[in-house]
N, C-alpha and C positions, 0 to 999 in steps of 0.2 A: 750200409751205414749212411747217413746223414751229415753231410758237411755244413762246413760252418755258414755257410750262407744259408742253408734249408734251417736251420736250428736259429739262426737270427730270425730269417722269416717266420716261423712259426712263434717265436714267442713277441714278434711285433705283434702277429693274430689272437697272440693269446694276451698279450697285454691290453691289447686295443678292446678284447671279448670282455675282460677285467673291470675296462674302465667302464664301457658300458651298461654290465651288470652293477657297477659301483651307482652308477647313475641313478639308474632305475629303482635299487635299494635305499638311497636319496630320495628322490620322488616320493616312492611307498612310505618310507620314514613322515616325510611332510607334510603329507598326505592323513596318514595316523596321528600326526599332532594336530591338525585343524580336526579331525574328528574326533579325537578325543577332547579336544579344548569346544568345542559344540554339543556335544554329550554333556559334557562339565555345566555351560550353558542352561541349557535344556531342562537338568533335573535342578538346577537352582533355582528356577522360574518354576516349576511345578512344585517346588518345596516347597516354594513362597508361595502360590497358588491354595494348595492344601491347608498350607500356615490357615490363609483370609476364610477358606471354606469353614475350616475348621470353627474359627473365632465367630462366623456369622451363625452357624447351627448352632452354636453353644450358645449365643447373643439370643437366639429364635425360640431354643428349645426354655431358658430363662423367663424371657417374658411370655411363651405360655403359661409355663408353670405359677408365676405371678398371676397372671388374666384366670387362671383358674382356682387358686386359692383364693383371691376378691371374688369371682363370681360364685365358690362355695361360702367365705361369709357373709355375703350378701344376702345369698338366698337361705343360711341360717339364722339371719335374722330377721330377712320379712317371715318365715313363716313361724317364728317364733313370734312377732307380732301378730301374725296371725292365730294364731294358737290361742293366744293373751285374748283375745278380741270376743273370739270365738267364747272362750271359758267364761267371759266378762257377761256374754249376752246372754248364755245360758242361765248364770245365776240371775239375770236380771229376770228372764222368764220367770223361773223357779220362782225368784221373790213375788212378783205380779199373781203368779197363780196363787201360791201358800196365800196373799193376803185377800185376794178372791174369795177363795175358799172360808177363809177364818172368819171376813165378814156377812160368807152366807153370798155374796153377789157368784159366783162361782154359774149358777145355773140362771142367771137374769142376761149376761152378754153373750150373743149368739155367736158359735165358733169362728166364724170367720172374721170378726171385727180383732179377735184375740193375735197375739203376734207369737209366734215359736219361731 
């Protein structure tokens, strides 16, 4: 059996073991609070990060889609003037020839002076 001085002793050792562990469970605690409050941190800044990525591809992919809806009107209507231009010269041939022809001049100007 264990007397009362061996049962003091052992729970001053076991008190003392106590407080230490207590410590240490302290520490770890504090420990977990500055890395959870830097994790916290961390993804708020990459939120915001993502947030600005986001707005800038969206801002990017915008004024493509402008730069190329101008760049297709644009080019439907030079070649629409072109087209006009095109049709405009041909009838002018046509007319040149038909009145060539009508007046008989048709075989007097040699091919190459004639314009198509």
């Amino acid at each position: 059996m264990l007397g009362i001085k061996d049962l003091k002793k052992e729970l001053a050792e076991t008190n003392s073991e106590m407080k230490a562990i207590s410590t240490q469970i302290l520490k770890m605690a504090e420990n977990i609070l500055v890395l959870s409050k830097d994790m916290s941190g961390s993804m708020k800044n990459m939120t915001e990060e993502l947030h600005e990525t986001n707005v800038s591809i969206r801002d990017s992919l915008k004024t493509t889609a402008e730069t190329i809806q101008k760049m297709s009107e644009t080019f439907s209507k030079s070649l629409e003037n072109a087209m006009d231009k095109m049709a405009h010269m041909s009838m002018e041939v046509n007319i040149k020839d038909t009145l060539l022809k009508s007046l008989g001049l048709d075989n007097l100007i040699p091919d190459f002076l004639k314009k198509k």
